[in-house]
C-alpha positions as CSV (number, residue, x, y, z in Angstrom):
1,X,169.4,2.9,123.1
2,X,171.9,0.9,121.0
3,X,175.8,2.1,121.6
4,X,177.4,3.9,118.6
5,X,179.5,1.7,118.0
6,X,177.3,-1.8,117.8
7,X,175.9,-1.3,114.3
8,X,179.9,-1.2,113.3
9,X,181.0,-4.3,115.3
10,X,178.5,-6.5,113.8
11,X,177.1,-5.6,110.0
12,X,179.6,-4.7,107.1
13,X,180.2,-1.5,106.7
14,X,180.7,0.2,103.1
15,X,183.8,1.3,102.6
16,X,184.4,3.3,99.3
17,X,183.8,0.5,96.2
18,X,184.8,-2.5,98.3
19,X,183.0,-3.8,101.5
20,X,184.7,-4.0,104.6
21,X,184.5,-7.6,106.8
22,X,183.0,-6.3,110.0
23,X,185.6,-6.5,113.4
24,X,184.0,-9.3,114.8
25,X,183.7,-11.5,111.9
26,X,187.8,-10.9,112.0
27,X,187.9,-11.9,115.5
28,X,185.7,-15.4,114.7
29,X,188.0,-15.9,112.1
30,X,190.9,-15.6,114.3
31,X,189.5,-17.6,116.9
32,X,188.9,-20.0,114.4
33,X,192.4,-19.9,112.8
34,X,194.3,-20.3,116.4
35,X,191.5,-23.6,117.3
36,X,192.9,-25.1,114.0
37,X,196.2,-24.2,114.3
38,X,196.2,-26.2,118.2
39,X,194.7,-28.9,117.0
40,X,196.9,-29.5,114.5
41,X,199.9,-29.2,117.0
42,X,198.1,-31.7,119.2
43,X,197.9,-34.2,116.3
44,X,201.5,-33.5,115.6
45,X,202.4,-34.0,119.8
46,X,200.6,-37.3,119.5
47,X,201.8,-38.4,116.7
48,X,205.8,-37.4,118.0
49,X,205.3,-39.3,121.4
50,X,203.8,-42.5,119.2
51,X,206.7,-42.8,117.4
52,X,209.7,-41.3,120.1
53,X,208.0,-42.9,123.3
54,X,207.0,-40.7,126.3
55,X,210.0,-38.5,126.1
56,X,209.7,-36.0,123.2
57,X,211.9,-32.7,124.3
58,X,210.0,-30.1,122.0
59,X,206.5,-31.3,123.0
60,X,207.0,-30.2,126.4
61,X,204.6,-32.7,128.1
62,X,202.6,-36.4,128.4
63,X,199.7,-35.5,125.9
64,X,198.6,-39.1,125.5
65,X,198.6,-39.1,129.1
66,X,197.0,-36.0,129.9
67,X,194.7,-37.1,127.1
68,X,193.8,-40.2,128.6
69,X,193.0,-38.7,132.3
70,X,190.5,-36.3,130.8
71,X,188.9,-39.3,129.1
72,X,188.8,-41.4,132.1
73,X,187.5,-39.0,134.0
74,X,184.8,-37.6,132.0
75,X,184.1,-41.9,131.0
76,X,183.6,-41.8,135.4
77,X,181.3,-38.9,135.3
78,X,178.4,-40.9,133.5
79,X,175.8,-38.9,132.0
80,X,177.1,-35.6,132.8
81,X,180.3,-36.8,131.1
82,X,178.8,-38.1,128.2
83,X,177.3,-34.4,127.7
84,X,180.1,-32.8,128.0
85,X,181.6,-34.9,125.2
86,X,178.7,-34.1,122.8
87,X,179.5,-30.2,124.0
88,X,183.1,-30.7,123.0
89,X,182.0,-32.0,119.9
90,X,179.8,-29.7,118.8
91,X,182.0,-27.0,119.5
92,X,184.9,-28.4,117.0
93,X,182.4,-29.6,114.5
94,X,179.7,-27.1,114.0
95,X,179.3,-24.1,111.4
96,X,182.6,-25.2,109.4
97,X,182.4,-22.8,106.7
């Protein structure tokens, strides 16, 4: 037996003349909003530390760095590496309404 309140979390729901976008479609579209909004503040970081050098007060951090060490180690990983980056990739470009 389905719980009461499953039908609610994912279908829209009628709500007097206007439909009502169901919970979990809200909580996508956060999730969605929050993944733009740190990419675009990585971008910026990068793009701060390219021009100010390695020491860039409000960024808080070495993101080229840190950047680069991720690469490097998923480049040492091989195959399993290579995965993961076609995982990673899917995940920022796929279902972009």
């Amino acid at each position: 037996m389905l719980p009461p309140f499953l039908p609610y979390l994912l279908c829209s729901s009628f709500d007097g003349l206007s439909f009502r976008t169901p919970p979990l479609d809200q909580l996508i579209g956060y999730v969605k909003k929050f993944t733009e909004a740190g990419v675009a503040l990585l971008a910026f970081g990068i793009v701060m530390q390219i021009i100010f050098g390695k020491v860039v007060p409000f960024v808080g951090g070495d993101i080229i760095g840190n950047i680069t060490a991720i690469v490097a180690t998923l480049g040492a990983q091989g195959l399993v590496g290579l995965a993961a980056v076609g995982v990673i990739y899917a995940i920022f470009t796929g279902q972009q309404k």
